[in-house]
C-alpha positions as CSV (number, residue, x, y, z in Angstrom):
1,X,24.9,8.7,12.8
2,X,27.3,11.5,11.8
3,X,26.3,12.9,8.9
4,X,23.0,11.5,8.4
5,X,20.0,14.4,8.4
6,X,16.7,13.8,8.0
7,X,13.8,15.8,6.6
8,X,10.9,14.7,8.8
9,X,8.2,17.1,7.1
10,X,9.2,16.1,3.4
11,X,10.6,12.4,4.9
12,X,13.8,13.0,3.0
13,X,17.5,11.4,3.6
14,X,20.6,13.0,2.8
15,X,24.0,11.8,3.7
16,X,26.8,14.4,3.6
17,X,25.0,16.5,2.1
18,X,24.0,13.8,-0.6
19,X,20.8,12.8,-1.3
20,X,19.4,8.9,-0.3
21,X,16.7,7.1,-0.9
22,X,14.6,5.8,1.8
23,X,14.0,2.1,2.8
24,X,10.4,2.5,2.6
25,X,10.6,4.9,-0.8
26,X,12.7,1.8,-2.6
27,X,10.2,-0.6,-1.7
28,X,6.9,1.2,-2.9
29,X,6.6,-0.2,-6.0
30,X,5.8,-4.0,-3.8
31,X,3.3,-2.0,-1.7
32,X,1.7,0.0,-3.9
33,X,0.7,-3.0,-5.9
34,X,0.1,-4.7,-2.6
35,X,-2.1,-1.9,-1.7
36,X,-4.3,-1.7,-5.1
37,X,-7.9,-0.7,-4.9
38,X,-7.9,0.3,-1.0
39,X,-9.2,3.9,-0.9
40,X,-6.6,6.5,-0.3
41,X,-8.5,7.7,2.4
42,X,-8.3,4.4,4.2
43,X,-4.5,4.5,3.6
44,X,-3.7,8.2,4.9
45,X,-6.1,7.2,8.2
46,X,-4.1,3.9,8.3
47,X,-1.1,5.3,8.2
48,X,-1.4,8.6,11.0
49,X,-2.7,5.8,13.2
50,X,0.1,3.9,12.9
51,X,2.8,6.6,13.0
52,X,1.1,7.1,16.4
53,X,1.6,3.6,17.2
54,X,5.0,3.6,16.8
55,X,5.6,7.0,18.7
56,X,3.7,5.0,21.7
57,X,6.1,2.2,21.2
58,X,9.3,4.2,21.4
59,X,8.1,6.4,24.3
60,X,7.1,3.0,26.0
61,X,10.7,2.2,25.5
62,X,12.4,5.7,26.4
63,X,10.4,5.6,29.7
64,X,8.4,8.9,28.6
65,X,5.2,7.7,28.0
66,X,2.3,8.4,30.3
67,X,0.0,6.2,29.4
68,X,-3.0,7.7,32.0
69,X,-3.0,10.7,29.3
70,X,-3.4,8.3,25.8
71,X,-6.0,8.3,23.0
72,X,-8.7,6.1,23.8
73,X,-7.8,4.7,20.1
74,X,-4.5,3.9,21.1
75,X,-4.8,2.0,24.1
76,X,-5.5,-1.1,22.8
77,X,-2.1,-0.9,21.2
78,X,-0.3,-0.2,23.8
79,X,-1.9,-3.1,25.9
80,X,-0.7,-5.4,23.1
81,X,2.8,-3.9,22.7
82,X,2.7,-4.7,26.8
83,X,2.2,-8.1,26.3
84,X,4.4,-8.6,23.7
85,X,7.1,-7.1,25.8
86,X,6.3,-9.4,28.7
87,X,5.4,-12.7,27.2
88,X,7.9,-12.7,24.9
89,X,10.9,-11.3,27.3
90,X,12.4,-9.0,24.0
91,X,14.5,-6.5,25.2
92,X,15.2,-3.7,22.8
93,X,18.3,-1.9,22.4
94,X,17.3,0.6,19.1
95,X,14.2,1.9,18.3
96,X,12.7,4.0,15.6
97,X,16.3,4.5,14.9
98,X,17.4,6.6,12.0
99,X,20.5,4.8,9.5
100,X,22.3,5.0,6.9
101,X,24.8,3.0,4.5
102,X,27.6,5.2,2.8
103,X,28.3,1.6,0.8
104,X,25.0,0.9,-0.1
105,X,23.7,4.3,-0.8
106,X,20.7,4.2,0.9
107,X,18.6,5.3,4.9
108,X,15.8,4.3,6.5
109,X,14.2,4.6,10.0
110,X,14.4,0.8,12.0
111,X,11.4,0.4,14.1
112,X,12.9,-2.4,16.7
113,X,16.2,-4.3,17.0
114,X,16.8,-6.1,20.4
115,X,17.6,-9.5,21.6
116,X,14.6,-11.9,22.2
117,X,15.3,-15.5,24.2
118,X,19.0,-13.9,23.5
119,X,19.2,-13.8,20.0
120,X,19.5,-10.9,17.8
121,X,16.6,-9.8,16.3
122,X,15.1,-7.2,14.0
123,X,11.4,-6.6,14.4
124,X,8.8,-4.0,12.4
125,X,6.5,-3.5,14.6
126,X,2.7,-2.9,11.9
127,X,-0.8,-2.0,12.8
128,X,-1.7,-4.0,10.0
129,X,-4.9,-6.6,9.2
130,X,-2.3,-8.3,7.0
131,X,1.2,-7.9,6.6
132,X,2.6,-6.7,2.9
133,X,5.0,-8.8,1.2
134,X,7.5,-6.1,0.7
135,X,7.8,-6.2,4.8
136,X,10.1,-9.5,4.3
137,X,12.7,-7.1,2.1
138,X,12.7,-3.9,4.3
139,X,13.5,-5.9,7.3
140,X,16.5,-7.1,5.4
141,X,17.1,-3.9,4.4
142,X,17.4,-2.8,7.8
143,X,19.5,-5.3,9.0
144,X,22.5,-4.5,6.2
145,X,22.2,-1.0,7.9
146,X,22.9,-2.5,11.5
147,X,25.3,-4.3,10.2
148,X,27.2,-1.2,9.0
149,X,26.5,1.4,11.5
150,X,26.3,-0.7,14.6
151,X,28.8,-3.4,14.4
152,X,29.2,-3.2,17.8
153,X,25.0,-4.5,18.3
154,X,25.2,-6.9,14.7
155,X,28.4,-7.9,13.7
156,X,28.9,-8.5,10.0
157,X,29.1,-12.2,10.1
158,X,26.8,-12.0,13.4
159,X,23.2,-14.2,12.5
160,X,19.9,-11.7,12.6
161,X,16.4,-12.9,12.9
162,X,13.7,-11.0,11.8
163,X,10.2,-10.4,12.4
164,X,7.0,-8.4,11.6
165,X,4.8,-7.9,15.1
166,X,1.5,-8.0,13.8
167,X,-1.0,-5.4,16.3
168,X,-4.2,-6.1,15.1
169,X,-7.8,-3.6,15.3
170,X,-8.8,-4.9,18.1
171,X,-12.5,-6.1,18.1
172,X,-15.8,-4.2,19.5
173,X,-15.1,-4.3,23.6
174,X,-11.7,-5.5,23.4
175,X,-9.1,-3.9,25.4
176,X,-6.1,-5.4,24.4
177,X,-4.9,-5.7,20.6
178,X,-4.5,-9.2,19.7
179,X,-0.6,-9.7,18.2
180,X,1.1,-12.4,15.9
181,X,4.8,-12.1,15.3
182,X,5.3,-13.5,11.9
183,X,9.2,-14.5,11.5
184,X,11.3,-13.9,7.8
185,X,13.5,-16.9,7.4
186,X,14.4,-16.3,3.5
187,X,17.4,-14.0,3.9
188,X,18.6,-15.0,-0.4
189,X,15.0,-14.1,-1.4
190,X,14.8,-10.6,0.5
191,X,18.3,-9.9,-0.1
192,X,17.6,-10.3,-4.0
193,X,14.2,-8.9,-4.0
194,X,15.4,-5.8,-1.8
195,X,18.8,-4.8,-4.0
196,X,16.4,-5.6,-7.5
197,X,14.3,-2.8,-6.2
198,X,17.1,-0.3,-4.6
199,X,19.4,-0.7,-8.2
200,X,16.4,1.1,-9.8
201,X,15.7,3.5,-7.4
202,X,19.2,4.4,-7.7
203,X,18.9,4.1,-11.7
204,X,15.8,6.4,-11.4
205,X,17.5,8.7,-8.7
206,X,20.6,9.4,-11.6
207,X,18.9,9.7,-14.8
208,X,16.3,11.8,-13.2
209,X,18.1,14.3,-10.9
């Protein structure tokens, strides 16, 4: 997206040179709360692992992904992602694609927006035991974005599904990660829920700069 930079090492949008908040940054107070009580170590494990589950993912889709030469750790997620791909028939058209809303005043980075059986659909892919609440809201988040910047994928009166796909730790022994794709069907809720939360990060964003 012209204009759009992103600051991978400090995981900073700006947009014309202006500062925006991220999807994931507007939504920590939900998972931080969600997240209460789980050692930090857990978390900062948790989350390299799944960073390197997504980069999988979008090599997968890119073509560029030898999977001979992959982490023993990350093989079962692969597999998964692989039978996701084939049993469900989605066929991806953005991934880990970076966005950004000049009327909204906000970025973020969409993991996966495609057409599955046809239909247009948003999908977060999450290495995840359970998925967070706040995952209903960023998808929705997303999808305004799409809506924006790709017209020509979501039109603005166009209807979106949207999904988490669950990977799960795969068991002792078990090759394959076991996946669920758990749909979000209450756009009024997220939508409500996700602007309640980006009006203060904007609030904070102006009385603190």
């Amino acid at each position: 997206m012209d204009g759009l930079v992103f600051d991978q090492e400090n995981h900073r949008y700006t947009l014309d040179g202006k500062k925006l908040p991220g999807v994931t940054t507007v939504l920590k107070p939900i998972s931080t709360a969600f997240y209460r009580g789980v050692d930090p170590a857990v978390m900062e494990a948790a989350a390299i692992l799944g960073q390197a589950v997504h980069k999988v993912i979008e090599l997968d889709i890119l073509g560029q992904l030898d999977a001979d030469m992959l982490d023993y750790r990350l093989l079962p997620y692969y597999r998964g992602w692989r039978h996701f791909l084939t049993t469900s028939g989605f066929t991806p058209q953005l991934s880990e694609q970076q966005l950004a809303s000049r009327r909204y005043r906000y970025a973020g980075t969409l993991d996966l927006f495609g057409r599955l059986n046809g239909i247009r659909s948003l999908i977060d892919a999450k290495r995840v035991a359970m998925v967070a609440p706040s995952t209903g809201p960023q998808t929705f988040a997303y999808g305004d974005l799409v809506r924006e910047a790709r017209p020509d994928l979501l039109p603005p009166d166009a209807p979106l599904r949207r999904y988490a796909l669950q990977l799960k730790k795969p068991n002792r022994g078990q090759e394959v990660a076991t996946w669920h794709l758990h749909p979000f069907t209450d756009d009024a809720r997220d939508a409500r829920v996700w602007r309640s939360c980006l009006n203060i990060a904007h609030y904070i964003q102006e009385t603190t700069a």
